[in-house]
C-alpha positions in Angstrom: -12.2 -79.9 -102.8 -8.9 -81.0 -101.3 -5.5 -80.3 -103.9 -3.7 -83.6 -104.5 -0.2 -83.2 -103.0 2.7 -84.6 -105.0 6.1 -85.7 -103.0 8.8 -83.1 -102.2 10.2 -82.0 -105.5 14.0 -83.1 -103.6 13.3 -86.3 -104.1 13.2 -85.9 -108.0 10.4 -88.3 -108.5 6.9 -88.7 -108.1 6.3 -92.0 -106.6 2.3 -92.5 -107.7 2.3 -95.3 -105.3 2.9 -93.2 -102.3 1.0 -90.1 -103.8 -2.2 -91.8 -104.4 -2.1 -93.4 -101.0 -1.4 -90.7 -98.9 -4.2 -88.6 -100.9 -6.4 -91.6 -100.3 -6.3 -91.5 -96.9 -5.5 -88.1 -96.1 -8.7 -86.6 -98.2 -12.1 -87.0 -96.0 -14.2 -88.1 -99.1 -12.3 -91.2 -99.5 -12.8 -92.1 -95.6 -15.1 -95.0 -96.3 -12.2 -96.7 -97.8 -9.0 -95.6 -96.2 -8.4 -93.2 -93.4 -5.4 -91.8 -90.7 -5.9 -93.8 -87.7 -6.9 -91.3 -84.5 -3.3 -90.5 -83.7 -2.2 -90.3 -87.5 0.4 -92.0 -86.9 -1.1 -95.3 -89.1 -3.7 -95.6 -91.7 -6.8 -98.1 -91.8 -8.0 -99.5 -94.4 -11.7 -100.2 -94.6 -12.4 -101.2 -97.7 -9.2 -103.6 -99.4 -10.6 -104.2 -102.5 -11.7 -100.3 -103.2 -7.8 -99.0 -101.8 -6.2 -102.0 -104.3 -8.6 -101.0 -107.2 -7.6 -96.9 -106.6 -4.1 -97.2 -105.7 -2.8 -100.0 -107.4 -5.4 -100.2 -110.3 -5.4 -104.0 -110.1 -8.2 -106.4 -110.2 -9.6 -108.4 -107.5 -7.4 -111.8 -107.7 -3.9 -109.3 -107.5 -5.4 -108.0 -103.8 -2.7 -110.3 -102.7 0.0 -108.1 -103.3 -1.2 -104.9 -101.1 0.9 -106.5 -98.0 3.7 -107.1 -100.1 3.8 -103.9 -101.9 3.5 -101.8 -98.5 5.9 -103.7 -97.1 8.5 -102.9 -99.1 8.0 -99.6 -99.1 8.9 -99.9 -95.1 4.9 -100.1 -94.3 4.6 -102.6 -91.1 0.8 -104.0 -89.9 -0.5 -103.1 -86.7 -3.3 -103.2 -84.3 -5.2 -106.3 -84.5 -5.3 -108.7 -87.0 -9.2 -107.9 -88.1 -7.4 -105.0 -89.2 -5.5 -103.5 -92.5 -3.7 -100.8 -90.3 -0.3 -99.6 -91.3 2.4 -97.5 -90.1 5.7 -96.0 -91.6 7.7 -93.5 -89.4 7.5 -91.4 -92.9 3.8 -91.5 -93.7 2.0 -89.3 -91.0 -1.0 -87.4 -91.3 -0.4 -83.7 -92.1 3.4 -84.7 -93.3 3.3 -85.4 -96.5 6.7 -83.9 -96.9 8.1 -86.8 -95.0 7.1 -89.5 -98.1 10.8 -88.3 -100.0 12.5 -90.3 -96.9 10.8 -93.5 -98.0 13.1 -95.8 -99.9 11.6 -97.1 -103.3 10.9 -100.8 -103.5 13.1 -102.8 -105.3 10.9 -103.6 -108.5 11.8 -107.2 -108.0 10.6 -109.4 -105.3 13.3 -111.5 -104.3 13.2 -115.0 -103.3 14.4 -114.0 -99.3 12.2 -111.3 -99.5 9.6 -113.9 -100.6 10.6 -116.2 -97.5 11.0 -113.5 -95.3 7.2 -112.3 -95.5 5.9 -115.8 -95.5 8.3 -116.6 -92.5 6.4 -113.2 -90.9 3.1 -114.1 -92.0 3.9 -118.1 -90.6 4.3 -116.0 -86.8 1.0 -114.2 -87.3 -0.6 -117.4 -88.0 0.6 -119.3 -85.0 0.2 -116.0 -82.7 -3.5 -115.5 -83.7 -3.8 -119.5 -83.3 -2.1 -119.4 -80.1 -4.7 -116.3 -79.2 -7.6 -118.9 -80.3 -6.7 -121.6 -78.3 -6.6 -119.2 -74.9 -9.7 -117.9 -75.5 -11.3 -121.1 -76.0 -9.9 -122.3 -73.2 -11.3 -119.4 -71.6 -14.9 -120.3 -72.6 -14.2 -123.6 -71.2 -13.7 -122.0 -67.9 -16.9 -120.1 -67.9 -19.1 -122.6 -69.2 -17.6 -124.6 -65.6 -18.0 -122.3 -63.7 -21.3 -121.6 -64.6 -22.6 -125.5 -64.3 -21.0 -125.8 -61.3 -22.4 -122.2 -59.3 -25.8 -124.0 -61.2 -26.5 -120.7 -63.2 -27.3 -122.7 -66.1 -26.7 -125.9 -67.7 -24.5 -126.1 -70.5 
């Protein structure tokens, strides 16, 4: 079995936050629900309600606040939007010494920071529905083309 690592001793704290995330991805038995992405340079999660109910210990309806809380620990989303991949320059596979550079949140979510993530998520929206419309215009295209090269009729 796999020792769970505690942040650097520097940092004078133990952030649980950061402790039980990085041991929930980092330890191979918990892969089903969080694991390093190949380059382990992000992490995936798999499973949102398991990672909320293990690192946060909330229920179900408080899933909502996974973005917010990684994000103000300096976690951004990447890859695609199916996905619940995150990267900070300070959580890396194999680094766990890294974590102490990771500011702590303010406990407080402020009203900017509020507007700020819904001004964020407002530009995913319209990106992804921006991405929609291309692609349906793209399956307009091929169902033309195909009626008209008389493949099939549509």
């Amino acid at each position: 079995m796999q020792r769970i690592r505690r942040l650097d001793d520097d940092r004078n704290i133990d952030d649980y936050f950061l402790t039980r995330a990085y041991n929930m991805v980092d330890i191979p038995m918990f892969d089903s629900i969080a694991s390093w992405s190949q380059n382990g340079k992000s992490f995936i999660i798999w499973k949102l309600f398991e990672f909320n109910r293990h690192v946060l210990y909330t229920a179900e309806q408080y899933i909502a606040l996974l973005p917010f809380v990684l994000s103000g620990y300096g976690f951004e989303r990447v890859g695609s939007a199916e996905m619940y991949e995150y990267a900070n320059d300070n959580f890396l596979r194999g680094q766990p010494q890294l974590m102490k550079n990771i500011p702590r949140p303010d406990l407080f979510i402020t009203r900017a920071s509020m507007i700020n993530q819904i001004g964020r998520l407002a530009k995913e929206k319209d990106e992804l529905l921006i991405e929609l419309r291309k692609q349906e215009l793209q399956v307009k295209e091929l169902k033309y083309h195909l009626q008209h090269i008389g493949i099939c009729k549509l």
